[in-house]
KOLVEX-148043 format. One record per residue (C-alpha): y, x, z; residue in three letters. Coordinates in nm, 3 decimals, padded with zeros to 5 digits. Last residue first. Layout:
residues N
Y, X, Z, ALA
...
end
This chain:
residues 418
01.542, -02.968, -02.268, UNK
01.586, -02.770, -01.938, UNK
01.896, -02.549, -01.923, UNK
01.730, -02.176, -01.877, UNK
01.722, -01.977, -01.556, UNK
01.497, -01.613, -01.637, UNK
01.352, -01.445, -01.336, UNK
01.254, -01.077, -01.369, UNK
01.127, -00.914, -01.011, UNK
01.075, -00.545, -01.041, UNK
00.776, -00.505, -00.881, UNK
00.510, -00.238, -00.660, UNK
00.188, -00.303, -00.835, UNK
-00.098, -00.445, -00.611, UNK
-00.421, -00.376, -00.742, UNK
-00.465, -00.089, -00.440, UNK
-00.135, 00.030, -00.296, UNK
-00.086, 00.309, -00.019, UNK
00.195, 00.498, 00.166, UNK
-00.043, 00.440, 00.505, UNK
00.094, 00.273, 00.759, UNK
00.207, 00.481, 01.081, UNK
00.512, 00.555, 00.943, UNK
00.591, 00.401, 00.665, UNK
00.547, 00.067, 00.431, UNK
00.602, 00.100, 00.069, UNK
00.855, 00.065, -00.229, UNK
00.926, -00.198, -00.522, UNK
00.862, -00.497, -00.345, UNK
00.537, -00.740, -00.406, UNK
00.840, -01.030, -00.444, UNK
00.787, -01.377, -00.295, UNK
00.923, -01.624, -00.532, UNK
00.963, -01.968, -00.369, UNK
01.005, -02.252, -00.607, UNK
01.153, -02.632, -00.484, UNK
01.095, -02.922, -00.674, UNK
00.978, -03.099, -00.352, UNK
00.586, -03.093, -00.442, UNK
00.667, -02.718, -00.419, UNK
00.596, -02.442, -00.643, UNK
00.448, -02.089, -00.491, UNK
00.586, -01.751, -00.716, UNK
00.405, -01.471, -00.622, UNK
00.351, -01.281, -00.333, UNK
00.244, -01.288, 00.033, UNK
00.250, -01.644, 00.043, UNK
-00.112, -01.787, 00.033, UNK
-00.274, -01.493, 00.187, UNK
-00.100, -01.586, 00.517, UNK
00.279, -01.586, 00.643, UNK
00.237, -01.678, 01.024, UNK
00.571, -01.858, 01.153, UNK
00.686, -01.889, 01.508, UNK
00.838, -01.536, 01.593, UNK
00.814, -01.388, 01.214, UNK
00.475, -01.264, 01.233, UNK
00.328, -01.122, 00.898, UNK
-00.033, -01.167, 00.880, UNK
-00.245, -01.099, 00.581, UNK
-00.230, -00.731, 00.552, UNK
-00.613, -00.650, 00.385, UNK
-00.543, -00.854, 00.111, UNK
-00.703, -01.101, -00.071, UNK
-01.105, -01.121, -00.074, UNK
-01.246, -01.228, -00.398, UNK
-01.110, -00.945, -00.503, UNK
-00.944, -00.682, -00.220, UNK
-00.577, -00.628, -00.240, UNK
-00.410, -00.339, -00.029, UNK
-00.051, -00.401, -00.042, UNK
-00.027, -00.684, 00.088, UNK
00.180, -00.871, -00.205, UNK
00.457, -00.618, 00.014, UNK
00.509, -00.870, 00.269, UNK
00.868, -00.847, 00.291, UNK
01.047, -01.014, 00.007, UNK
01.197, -01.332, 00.016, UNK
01.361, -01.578, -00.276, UNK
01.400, -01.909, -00.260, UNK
01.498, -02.130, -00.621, UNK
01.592, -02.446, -00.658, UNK
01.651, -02.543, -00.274, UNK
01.430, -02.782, -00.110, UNK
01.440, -03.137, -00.092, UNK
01.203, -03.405, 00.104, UNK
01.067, -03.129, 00.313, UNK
00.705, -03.063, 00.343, UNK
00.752, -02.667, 00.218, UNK
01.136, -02.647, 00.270, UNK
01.186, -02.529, 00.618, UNK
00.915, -02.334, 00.796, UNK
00.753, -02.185, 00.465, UNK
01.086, -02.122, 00.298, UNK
01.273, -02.015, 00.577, UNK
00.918, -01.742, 00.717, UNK
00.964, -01.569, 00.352, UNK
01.134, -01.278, 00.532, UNK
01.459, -01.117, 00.400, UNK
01.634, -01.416, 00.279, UNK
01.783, -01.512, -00.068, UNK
01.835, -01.885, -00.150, UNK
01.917, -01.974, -00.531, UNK
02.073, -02.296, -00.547, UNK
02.125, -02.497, -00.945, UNK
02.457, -02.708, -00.906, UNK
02.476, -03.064, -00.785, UNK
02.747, -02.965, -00.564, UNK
02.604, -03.068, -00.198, UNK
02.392, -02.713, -00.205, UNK
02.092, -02.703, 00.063, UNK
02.125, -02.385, 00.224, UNK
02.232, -02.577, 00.590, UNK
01.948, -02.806, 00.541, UNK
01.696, -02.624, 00.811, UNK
01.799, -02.256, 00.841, UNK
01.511, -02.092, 00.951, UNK
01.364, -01.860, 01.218, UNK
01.301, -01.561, 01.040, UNK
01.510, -01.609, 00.732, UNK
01.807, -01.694, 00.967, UNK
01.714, -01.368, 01.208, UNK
01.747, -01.120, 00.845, UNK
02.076, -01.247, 00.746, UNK
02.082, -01.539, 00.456, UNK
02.263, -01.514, 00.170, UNK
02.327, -01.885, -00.041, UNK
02.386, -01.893, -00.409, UNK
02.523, -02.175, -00.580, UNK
02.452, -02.129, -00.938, UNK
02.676, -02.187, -01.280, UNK
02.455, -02.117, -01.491, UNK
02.655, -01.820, -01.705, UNK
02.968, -01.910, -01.898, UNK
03.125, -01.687, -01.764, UNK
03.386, -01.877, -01.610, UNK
03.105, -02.090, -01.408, UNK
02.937, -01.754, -01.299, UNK
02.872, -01.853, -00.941, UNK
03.002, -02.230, -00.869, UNK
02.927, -02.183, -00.490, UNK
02.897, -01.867, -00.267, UNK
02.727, -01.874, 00.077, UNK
02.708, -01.620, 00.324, UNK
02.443, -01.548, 00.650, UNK
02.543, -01.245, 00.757, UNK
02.484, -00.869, 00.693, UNK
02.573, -00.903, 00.301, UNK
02.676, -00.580, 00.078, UNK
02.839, -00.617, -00.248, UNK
02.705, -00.338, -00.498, UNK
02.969, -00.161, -00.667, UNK
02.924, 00.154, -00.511, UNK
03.217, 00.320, -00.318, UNK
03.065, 00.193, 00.021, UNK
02.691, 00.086, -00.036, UNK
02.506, 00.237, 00.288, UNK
02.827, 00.201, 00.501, UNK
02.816, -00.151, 00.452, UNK
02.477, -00.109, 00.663, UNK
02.635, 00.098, 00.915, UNK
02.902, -00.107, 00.959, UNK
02.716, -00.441, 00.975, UNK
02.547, -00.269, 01.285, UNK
02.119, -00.351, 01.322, UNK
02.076, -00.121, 01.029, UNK
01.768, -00.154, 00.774, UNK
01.420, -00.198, 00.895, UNK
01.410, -00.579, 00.936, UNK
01.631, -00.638, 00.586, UNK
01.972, -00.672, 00.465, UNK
02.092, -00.870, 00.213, UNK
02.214, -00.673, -00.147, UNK
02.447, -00.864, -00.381, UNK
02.565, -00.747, -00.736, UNK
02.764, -00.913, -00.923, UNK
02.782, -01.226, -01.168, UNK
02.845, -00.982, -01.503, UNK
02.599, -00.735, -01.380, UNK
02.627, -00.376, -01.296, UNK
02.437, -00.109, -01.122, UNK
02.524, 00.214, -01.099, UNK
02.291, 00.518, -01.152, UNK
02.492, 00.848, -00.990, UNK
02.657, 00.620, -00.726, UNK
02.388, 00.392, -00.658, UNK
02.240, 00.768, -00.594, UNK
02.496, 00.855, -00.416, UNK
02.448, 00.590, -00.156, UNK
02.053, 00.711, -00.111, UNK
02.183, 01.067, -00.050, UNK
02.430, 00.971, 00.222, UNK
02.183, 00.765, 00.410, UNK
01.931, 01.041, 00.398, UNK
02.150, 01.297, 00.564, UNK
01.990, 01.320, 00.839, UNK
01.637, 01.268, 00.689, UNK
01.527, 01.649, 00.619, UNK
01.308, 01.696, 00.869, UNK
01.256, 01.361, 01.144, UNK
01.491, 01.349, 01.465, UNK
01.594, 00.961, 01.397, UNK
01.247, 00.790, 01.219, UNK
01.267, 00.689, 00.774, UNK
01.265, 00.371, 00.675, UNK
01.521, 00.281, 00.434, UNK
01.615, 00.028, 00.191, UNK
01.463, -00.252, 00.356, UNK
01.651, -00.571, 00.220, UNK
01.656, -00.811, -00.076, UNK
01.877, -00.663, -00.369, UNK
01.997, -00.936, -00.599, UNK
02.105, -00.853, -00.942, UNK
02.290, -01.172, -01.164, UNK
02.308, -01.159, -01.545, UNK
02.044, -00.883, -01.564, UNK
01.991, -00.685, -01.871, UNK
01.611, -00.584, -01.765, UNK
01.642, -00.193, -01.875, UNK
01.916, -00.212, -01.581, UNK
01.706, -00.311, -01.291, UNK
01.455, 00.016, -01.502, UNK
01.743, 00.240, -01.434, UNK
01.715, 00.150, -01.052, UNK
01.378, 00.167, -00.987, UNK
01.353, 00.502, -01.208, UNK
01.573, 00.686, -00.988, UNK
01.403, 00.629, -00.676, UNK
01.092, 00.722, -00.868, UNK
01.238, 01.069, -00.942, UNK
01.312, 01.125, -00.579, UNK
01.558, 01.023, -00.314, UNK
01.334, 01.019, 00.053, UNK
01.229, 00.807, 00.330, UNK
01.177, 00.495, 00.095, UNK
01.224, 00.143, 00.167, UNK
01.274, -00.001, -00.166, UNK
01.170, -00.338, -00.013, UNK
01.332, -00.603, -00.211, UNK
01.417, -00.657, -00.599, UNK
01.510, -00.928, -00.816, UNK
01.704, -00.960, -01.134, UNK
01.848, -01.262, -01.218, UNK
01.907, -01.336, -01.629, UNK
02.087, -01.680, -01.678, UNK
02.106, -01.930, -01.906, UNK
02.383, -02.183, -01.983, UNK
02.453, -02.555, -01.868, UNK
02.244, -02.550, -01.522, UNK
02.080, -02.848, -01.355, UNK
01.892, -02.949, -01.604, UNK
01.665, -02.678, -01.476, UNK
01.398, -02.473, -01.649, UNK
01.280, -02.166, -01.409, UNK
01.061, -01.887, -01.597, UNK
00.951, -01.553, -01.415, UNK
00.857, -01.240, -01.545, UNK
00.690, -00.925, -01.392, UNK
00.836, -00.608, -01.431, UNK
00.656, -00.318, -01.369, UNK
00.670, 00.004, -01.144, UNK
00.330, 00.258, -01.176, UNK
00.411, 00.491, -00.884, UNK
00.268, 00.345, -00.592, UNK
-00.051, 00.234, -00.846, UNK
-00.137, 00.588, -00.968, UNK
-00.081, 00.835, -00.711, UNK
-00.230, 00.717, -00.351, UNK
-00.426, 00.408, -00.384, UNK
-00.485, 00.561, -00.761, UNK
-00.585, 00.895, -00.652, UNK
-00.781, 00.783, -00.367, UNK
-00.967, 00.531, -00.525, UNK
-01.109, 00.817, -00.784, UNK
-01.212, 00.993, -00.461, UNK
-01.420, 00.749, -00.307, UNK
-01.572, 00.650, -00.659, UNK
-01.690, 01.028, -00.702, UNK
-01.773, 01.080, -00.341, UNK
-02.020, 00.753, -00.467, UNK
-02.109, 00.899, -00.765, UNK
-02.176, 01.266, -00.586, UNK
-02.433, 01.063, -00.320, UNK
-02.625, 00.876, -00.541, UNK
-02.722, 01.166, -00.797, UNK
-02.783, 01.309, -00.445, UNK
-03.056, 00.989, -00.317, UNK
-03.182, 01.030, -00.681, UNK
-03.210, 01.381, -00.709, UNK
-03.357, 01.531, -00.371, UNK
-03.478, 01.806, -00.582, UNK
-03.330, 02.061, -00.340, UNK
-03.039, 02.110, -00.639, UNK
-02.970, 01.776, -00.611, UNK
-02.917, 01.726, -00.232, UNK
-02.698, 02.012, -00.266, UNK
-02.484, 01.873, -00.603, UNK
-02.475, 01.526, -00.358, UNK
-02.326, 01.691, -00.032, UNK
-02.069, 01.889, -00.227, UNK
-01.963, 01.533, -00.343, UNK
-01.978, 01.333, -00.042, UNK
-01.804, 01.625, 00.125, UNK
-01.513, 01.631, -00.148, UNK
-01.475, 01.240, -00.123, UNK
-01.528, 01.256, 00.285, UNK
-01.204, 01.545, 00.205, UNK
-01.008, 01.353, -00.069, UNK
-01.048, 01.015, -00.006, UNK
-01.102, 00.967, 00.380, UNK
-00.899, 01.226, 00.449, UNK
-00.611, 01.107, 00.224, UNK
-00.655, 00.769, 00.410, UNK
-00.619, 00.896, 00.773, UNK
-00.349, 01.131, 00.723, UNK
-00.149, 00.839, 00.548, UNK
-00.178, 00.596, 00.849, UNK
-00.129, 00.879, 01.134, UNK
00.144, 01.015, 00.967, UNK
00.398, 01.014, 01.278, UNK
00.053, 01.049, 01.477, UNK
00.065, 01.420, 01.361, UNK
-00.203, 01.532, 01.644, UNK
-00.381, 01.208, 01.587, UNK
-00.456, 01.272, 01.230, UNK
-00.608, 01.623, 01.341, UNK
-00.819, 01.392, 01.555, UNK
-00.926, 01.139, 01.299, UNK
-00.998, 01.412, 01.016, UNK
-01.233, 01.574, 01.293, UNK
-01.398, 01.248, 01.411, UNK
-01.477, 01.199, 00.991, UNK
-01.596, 01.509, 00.963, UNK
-01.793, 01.539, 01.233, UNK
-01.960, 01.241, 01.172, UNK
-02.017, 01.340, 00.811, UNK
-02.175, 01.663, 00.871, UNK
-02.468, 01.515, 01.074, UNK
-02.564, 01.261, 00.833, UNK
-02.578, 01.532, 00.581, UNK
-02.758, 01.761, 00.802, UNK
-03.015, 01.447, 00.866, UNK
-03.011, 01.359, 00.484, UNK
-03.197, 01.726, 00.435, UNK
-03.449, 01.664, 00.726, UNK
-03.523, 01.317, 00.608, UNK
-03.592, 01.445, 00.232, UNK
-03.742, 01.765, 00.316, UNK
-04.005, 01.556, 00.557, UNK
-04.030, 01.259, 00.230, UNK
-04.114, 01.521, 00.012, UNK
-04.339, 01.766, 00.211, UNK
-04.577, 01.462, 00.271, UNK
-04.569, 01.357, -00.095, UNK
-04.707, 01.686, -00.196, UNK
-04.993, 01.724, 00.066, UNK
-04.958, 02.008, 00.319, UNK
-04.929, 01.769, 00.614, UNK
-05.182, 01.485, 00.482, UNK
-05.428, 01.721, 00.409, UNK
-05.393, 01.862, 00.742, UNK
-05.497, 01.550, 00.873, UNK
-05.766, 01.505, 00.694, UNK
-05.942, 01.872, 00.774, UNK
-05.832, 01.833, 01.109, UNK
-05.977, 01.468, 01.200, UNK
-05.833, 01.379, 01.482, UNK
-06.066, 01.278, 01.832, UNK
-05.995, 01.632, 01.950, UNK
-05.603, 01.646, 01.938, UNK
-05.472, 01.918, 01.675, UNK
-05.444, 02.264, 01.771, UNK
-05.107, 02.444, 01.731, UNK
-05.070, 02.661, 01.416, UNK
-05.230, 02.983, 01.465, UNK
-05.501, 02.996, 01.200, UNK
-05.337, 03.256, 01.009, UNK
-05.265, 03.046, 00.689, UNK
-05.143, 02.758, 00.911, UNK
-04.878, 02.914, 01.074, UNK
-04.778, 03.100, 00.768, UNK
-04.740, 02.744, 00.578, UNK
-04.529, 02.677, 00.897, UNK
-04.259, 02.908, 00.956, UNK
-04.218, 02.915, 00.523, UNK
-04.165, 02.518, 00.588, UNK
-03.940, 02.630, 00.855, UNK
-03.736, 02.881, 00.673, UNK
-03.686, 02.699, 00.335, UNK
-03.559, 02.373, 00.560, UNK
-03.310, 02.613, 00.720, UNK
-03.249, 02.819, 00.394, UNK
-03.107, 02.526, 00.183, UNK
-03.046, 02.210, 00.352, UNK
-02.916, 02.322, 00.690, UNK
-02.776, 02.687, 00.563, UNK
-02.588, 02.491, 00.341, UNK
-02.496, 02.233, 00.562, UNK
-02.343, 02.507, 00.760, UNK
-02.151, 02.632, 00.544, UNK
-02.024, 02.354, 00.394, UNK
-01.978, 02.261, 00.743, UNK
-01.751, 02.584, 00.819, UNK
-01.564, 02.536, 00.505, UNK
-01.471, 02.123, 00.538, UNK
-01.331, 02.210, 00.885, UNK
-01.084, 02.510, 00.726, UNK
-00.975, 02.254, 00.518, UNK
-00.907, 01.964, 00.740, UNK
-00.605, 02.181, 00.900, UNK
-00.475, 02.290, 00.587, UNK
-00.480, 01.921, 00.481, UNK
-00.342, 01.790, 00.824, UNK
-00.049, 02.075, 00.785, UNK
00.027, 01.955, 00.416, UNK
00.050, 01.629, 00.509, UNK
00.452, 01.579, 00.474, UNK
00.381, 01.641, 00.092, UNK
end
């Protein structure tokens, strides 16, 4: 983990206020209520104004529900107190390793407010504050649980979701495998599994939609990152009878020759420009499909009909950002068959009844909202935009995160209509 410094860090803060919120709830509060009951058994606690009635009002004070609600305020106070400085501690040690600043900030929340929530709730407990620390250790309880799946569960747990286009345009059926935003920073196990499981799918067609990498020049271990992640299409090929295609995307290489670079020797087919390839798979016996690549500024800023095919044959478009789709082909009298973007992520971070957290996407003149940050989206045209939830994560400053928003292998089945 490139947080273990923040943890270490955050540890040694979560000890001394342990420590001192157990000297706060337990022998503090023990202390002053000892303080006073020997105050008032000697006759030297402080005299009471002359128009109060002593003997009443030092009922009041020594009374059972008096002592309750003073231990509870006193112990929530320390509490209270702890948390602040917790939380301004996790976001200064954050600071220092700004590189992280996204994913130091969430793990603290989770795992160290989680911890403190916790600890705070068995204290509050054990000083017979039950219901307010029964309340408490759920809640660090529910705070951590979120944690490990934000963090574990979710940005591991791959799937494929399933698509269905029916076109008389096409004479034979055709498998096309989808999948944009790998963007990793290192070559791991799960690395691995994204591209065995493109296989696992039998794809007739595989299209790779940008961001492979993200990673920042002068980072540990990352010079040779480009290397590693072409060896791995090395190790685990990937083969389909119509080819293999990969676009580039906003975080990949700004020089074609650096991004061919990241494919050489493999036998996927690497596009910087905008391309075009018409009567795919006709020998084959597969579609046939137009296909039409575009670079990462045409799916900003559009291509207008240029992607429309004048063959008559089924058109898949493939750009980076959704932005073409939206801008181009929404209200337009035609659109082509199939668009394909990546991006967005689905969000990332989806809230019910909300959406997600990451709802704009600038792309110079277009704002990509809730509505098309994933999913498929039909058009009164005929046209269908699939917007892939990608396979990886954003880095750097955001947080590695995903809450009910799967990373995906995109599985879209072309079938002759009936």
């Amino acid at each position: 983990m490139d947080t273990i410094p923040f943890h270490f860090l955050m540890i040694a803060l979560d000890m001394i206020l342990a420590g001192f919120l157990i000297f706060w709830i337990i022998f503090k509060f023990k202390f002053r209520r000892e303080s006073n009951d020997e105050a008032l058994y000697y006759g030297i606690a402080p005299q009471q104004p002359k128009y109060t009635n002593t003997e009443s009002l030092q009922n009041i004070r020594t009374s059972k529900e008096y002592s309750v609600v003073r231990k509870l305020i006193w112990n929530l106070s320390g509490v209270v107190l702890c948390g602040v400085v917790i939380f301004l501690g996790l976001v200064f040690f954050a600071v220092i390793f700004r590189n992280n600043f996204g994913q130091c900030m969430v793990e603290g929340i989770t795992f160290h407010v989680g911890l403190f929530l916790l600890f705070s709730g068995v204290l509050l407990f054990i000083q017979r504050s039950r219901f307010i620390g029964v309340m408490l250790f759920i809640f660090g309880v529910v705070v951590g649980g979120l944690g490990v799946d934000m963090l574990y569960i979710e940005p591991n747990d791959l799937v494929f979701e399933y698509y269905k286009i029916e076109s008389p345009k096409i004479k034979f059926p055709v498998r096309v495998v989808f999948v944009a935003d790998i963007q990793t920073d290192k070559i791991n196990w799960y690395e691995r599994l994204t591209l065995k499981k493109i296989m696992e799918a039998k794809p007739d067609l595989i299209l790779l939609g940008g961001d492979y990498l993200q990673y920042y020049k002068g980072e540990s271990g990352v010079a040779d990152l480009p290397e590693r992640f072409r060896k791995l299409f090395i190790e685990i090929p990937l083969d389909a009878p119509l080819g293999v295609y990969a676009i580039a995307g906003n975080v990949d290489y700004s020089s074609p020759e650096q991004f061919n670079d990241l494919f050489k020797d493999t036998i996927v087919e690497p596009i910087f420009f905008s391309e075009k390839i018409d009567g795919l798979g006709e020998s084959e016996e597969k579609g046939p499909i137009d296909i039409r690549f575009l670079s990462v500024n045409d799916s900003i800023n559009g291509v207008q009909q240029s992607a429309l095919s004048t063959s008559g044959n089924f058109t898949i478009v493939i750009g980076h950002y959704p932005n073409y789709a939206i801008k181009d082909y929404q209200f337009s009298d035609q659109a082509p068959d199939l668009m394909l973007a990546g991006h967005t992520h689905g969000g990332q971070i989806y809230i019910p009844f909300f959406g997600a957290l990451r709802v704009k996407y600038t792309g110079r003149e277009t704002i990509i909202t809730q509505e098309f940050l994933r999913g498929m989206k039909h058009f009164k045209n005929g046209g269908n935009l699939l917007i892939t939830r990608g396979s990886g994560m954003e880095r750097g400053w955001a947080p590695r995160v995903r809450f009910l928003c799967k990373p995906e292998i995109s599985v879209i089945d072309i079938e002759p209509k009936k």
